[in-house]
C-alpha positions as CSV (number, residue, x, y, z in Angstrom):
1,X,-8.7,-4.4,-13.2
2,X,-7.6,-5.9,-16.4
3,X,-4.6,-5.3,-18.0
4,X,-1.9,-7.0,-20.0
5,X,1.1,-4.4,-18.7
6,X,2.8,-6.4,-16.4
7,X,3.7,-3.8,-14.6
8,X,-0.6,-4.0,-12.9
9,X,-1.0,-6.0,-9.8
10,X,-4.5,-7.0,-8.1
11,X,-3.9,-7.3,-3.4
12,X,-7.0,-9.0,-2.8
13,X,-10.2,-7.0,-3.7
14,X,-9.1,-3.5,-1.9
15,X,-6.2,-2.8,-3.6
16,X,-5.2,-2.1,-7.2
17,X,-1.6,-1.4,-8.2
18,X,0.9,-0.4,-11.3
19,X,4.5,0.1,-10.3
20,X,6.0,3.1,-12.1
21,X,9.5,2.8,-10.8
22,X,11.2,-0.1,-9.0
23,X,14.1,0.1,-6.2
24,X,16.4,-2.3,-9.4
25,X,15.8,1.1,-11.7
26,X,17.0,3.4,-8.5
27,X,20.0,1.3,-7.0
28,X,17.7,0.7,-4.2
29,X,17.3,4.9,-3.3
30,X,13.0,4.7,-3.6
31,X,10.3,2.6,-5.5
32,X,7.0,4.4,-6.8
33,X,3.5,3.1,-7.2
34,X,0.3,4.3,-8.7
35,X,-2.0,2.7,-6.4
36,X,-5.9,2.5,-6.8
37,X,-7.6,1.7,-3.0
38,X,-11.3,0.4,-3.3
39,X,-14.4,2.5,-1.7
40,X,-14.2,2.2,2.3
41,X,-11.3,-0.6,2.2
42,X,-8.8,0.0,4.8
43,X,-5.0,-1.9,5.7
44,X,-4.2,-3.4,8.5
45,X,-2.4,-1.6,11.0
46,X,1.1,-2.0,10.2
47,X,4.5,-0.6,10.4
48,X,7.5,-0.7,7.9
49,X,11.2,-1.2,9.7
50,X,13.1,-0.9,6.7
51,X,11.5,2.1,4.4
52,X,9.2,5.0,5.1
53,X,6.3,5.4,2.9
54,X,5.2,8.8,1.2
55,X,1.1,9.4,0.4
56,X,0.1,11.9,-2.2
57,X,-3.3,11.6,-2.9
58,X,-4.5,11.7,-7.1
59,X,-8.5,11.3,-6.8
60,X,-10.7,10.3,-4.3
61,X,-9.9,11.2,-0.3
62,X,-8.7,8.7,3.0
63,X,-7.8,8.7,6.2
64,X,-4.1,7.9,7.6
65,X,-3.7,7.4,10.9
66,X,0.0,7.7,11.9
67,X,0.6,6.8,15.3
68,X,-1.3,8.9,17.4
69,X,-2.5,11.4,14.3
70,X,-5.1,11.2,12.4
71,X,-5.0,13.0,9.0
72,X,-8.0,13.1,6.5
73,X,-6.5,13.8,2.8
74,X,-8.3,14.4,-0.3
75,X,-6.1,15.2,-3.8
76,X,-3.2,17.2,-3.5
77,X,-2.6,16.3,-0.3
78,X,0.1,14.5,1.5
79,X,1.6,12.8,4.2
80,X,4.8,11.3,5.0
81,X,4.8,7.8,7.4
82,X,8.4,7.3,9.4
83,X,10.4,4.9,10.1
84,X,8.7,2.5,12.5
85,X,5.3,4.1,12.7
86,X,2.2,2.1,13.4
87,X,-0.1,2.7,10.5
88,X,-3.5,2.4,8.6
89,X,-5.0,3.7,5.5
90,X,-8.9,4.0,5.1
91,X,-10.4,4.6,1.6
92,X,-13.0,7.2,1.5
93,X,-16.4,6.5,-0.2
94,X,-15.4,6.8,-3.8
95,X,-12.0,5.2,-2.8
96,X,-8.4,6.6,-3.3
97,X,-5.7,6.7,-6.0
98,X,-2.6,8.0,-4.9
99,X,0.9,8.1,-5.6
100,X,3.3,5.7,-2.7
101,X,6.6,6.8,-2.4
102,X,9.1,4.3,-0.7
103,X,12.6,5.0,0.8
104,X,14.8,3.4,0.5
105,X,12.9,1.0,-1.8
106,X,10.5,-2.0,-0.6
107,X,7.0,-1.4,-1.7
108,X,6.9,-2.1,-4.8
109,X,9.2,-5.5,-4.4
110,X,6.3,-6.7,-2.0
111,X,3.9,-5.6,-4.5
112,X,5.5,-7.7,-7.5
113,X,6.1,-10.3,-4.7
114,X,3.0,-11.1,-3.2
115,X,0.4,-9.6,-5.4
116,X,-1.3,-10.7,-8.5
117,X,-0.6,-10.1,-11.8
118,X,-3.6,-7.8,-13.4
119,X,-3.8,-10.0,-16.2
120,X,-4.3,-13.1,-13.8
121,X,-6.5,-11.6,-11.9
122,X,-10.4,-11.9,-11.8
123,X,-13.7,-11.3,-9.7
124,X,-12.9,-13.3,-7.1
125,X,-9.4,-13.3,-6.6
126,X,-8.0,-13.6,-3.3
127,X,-4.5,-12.9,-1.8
128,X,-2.1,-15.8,-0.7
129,X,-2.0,-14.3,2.8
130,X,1.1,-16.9,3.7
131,X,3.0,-15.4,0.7
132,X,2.1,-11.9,1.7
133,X,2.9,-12.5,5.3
134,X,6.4,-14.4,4.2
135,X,7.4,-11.6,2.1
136,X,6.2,-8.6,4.4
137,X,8.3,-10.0,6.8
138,X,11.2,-11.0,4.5
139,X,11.4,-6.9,3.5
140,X,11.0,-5.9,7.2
141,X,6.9,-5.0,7.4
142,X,4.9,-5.7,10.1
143,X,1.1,-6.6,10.4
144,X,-0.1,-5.5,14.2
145,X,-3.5,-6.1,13.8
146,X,-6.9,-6.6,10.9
147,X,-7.9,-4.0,8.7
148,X,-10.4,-1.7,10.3
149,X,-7.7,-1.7,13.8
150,X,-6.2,1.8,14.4
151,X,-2.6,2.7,15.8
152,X,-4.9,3.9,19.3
153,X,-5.9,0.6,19.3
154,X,-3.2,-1.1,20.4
């Protein structure tokens, strides 16, 4: 991804993001994010202990497990993560863009946080896992285990 709009951010090499709105432009109510996951990347399992997360996919398809459901989505569809739930996202082969909703807002601050800028970013860019861990847990996430680890899993 390159792009001067500082409102792009690179998470590694699965994860491409612009923020549309932040929790500052919604007194803290929700943040949105256009979000861009790369073919067959998935998250960790993880939960959020401060905000549930909303999925709509745009393009491509994944699979969301959500505690003990799995849910295959493609565009148009959506599903909504609580409070508290282990989860994992899965791109599908021609990878996902999809619209995250978070309320109230946290997302997007861990996005601005911990990610790179676009415009910084290049081939081989790599995420400061310490800064990503520091601010996940800062804003309430929590990493339970690598990406390809399911909710059943643990």
């Amino acid at each position: 991804m390159v792009s001067d709009d500082p409102r792009d951010y690179v998470l590694g090499q699965e994860l491409r993001v612009r923020i549309l709105t932040t929790g500052v432009e919604t007194s803290g109510r929700h943040d949105l994010v256009d979000a861009f996951q790369l073919p067959d990347t998935a998250t960790p399992v993880h939960l959020h202990t401060r905000y549930e997360e909303r999925l709509f996919v745009l393009e491509g398809a994944c699979t969301v497990w959500v505690g003990p459901d799995t849910m295959r989505l493609g565009p148009g569809d959506y599903c909504a993560i609580p409070l508290d739930t282990p989860h994992a996202i899965k791109a599908g082969p021609n990878g996902c863009r999809s619209l995250l909703v978070t309320s109230p807002a946290g997302f997007a601050e861990l996005i601005a946080r911990a990610a790179t800028p676009a415009h910084l970013a290049g081939p081989e860019t790599e995420t400061d896992l310490e800064r990503f861990a520091a601010v996940s847990a800062e804003l309430g996430d929590q990493i339970l285990g690598p990406p390809g680890t399911r909710p059943a899993d643990l």
